[in-house]
C-alpha positions in Angstrom: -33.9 -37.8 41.9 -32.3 -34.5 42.6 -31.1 -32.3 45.5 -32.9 -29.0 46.2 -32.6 -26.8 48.9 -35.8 -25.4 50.7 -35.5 -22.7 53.3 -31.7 -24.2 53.9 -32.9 -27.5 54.4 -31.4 -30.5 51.5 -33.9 -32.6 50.7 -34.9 -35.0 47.7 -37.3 -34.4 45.2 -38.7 -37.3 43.2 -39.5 -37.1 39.5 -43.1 -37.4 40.2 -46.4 -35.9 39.8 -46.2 -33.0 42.6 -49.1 -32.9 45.0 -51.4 -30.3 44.5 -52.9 -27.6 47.0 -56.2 -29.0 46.6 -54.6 -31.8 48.1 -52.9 -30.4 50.6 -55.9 -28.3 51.5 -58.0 -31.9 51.6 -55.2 -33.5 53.9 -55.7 -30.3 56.3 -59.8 -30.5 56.0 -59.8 -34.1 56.9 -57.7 -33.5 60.1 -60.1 -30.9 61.2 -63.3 -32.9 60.5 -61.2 -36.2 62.3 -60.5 -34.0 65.2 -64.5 -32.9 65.6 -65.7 -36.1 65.2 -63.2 -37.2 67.5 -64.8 -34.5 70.0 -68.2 -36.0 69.6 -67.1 -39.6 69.7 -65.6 -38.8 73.5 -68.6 -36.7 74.3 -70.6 -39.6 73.7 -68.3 -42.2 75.9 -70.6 -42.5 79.6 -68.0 -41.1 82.8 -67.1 -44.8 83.8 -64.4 -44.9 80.4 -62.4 -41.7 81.8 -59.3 -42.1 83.9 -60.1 -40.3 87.2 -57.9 -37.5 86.0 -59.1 -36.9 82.6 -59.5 -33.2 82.0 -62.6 -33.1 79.4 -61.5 -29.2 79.6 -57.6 -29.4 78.6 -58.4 -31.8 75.9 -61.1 -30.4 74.6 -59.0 -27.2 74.5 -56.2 -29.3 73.0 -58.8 -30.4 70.0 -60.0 -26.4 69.7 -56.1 -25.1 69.5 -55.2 -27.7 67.4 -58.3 -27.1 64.6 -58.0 -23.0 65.3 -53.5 -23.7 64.0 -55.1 -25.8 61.0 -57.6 -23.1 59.7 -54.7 -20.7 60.2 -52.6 -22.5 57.9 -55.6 -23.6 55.6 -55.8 -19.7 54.7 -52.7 -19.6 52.9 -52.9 -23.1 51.3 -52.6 -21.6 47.5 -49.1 -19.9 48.4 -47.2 -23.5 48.7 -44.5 -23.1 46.4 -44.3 -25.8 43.4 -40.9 -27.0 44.4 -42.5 -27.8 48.2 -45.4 -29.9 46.7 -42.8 -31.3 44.9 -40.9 -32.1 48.5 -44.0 -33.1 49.8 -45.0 -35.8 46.8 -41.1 -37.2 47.6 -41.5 -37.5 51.2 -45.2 -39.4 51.0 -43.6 -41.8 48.8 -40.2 -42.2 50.6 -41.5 -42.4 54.1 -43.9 -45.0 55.9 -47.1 -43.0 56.5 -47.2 -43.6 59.9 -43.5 -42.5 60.6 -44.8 -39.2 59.1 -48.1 -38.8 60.3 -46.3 -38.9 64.5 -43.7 -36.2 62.8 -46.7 -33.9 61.6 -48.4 -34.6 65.3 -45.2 -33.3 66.4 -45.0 -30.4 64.4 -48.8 -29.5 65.1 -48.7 -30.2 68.7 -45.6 -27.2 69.1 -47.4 -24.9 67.3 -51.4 -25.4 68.8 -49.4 -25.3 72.4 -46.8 -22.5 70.9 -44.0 -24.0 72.0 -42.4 -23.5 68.4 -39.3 -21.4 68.0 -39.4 -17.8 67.8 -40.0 -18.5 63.7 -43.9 -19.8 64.2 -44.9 -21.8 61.0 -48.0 -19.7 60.5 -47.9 -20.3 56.9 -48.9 -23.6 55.3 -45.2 -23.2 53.5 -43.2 -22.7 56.8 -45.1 -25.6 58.6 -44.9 -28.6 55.6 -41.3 -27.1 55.4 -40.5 -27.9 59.0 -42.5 -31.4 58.3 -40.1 -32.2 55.4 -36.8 -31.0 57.4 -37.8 -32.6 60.1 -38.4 -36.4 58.6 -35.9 -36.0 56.5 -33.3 -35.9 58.5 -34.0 -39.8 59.0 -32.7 -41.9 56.2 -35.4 -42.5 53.6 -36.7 -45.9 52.1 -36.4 -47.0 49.0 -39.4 -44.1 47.1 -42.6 -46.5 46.5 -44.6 -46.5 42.8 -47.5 -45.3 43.9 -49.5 -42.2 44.0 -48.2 -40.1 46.1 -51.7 -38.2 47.6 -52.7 -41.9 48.5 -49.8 -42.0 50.4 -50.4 -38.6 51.9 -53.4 -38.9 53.4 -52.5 -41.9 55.5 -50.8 -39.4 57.3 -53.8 -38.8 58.5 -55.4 -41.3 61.4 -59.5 -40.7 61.3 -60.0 -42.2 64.2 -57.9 -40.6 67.3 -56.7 -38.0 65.0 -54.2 -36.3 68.2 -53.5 -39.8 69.9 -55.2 -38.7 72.2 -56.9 -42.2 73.4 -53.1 -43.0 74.1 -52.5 -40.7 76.9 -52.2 -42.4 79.9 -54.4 -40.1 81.7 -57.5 -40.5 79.5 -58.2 -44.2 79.8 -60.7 -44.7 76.7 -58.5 -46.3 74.7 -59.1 -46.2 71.0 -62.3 -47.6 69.8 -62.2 -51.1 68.4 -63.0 -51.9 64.7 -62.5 -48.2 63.3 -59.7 -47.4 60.5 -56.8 -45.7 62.3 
């Protein structure tokens, strides 16, 4: 392994087969299709599973502006730099998935709300560049043998795709016997 730098942030790069945009492009694709089924899941649930102060509106609104910053980044998918899907390959097999996958919630939840920084990550580089600063600044494991788009798209969960079901407010829960 090697250092690099990436828009002043030093991180690793693993001597690995780099992820490819395709791949990064599926990753974002199966977020959007998680967070619409998601939608239709709730829709489906009968009034008696909602907290008395579930807001159908606000989350609903939270799914929307979440899926409206994913296609914004989906159009510039093809300009990821080789030496980021490089970063990206090193961080899915140097991180646990899920440790990851609340970072890019994180990360996605500032910029649908727009409570980023002045510098919004409005391209697919900016925001995967902000992912891989910000879990890197938390000691890595020991990188993992194994292909690294597996590892990727665990970041994604398919069912409760925003943690939503978690909020406090909601009181669904998360369905029982799906894959998370």
């Amino acid at each position: 392994m090697k250092d690099t730098t990436y828009n002043g942030a030093c991180t690793r790069t693993a001597l690995t087969k780099s992820i490819t945009p395709e791949e990064v492009r599926d990753l974002l694709t199966g977020f959007v299709a998680a967070i619409e089924l998601d939608q239709i899941r709730v829709d489906a649930l009968p009034p008696e599973k909602f907290h008395r102060w579930y807001s159908d509106n606000m989350w609903r609104n939270w799914r929307r502006n979440h899926i409206e910053q994913i296609n914004r980044l989906l159009s510039s998918v093809n300009t990821i730099p080789p030496s980021l899907l490089k970063e990206l390959a090193w961080l899915a097999i140097s991180y646990e998935p899920a440790f990851v996958r609340q970072a890019l919630l994180r990360l996605f939840a500032e910029a649908a709300s727009g409570s980023c920084a002045a510098e919004e990550p409005n391209t697919t580089a900016a925001f995967f560049g902000w992912l891989i600063k910000d879990v890197s600044d938390t000691p890595a494991r020991k990188p993992l043998n194994i292909d690294a788009r597996a590892l990727m798209m665990q970041w994604l969960a398919v069912t409760d795709p925003l943690s939503i079901a978690e909020d406090p407010e909601c009181g669904y829960g998360r369905p029982a016997g799906f894959v998370s």
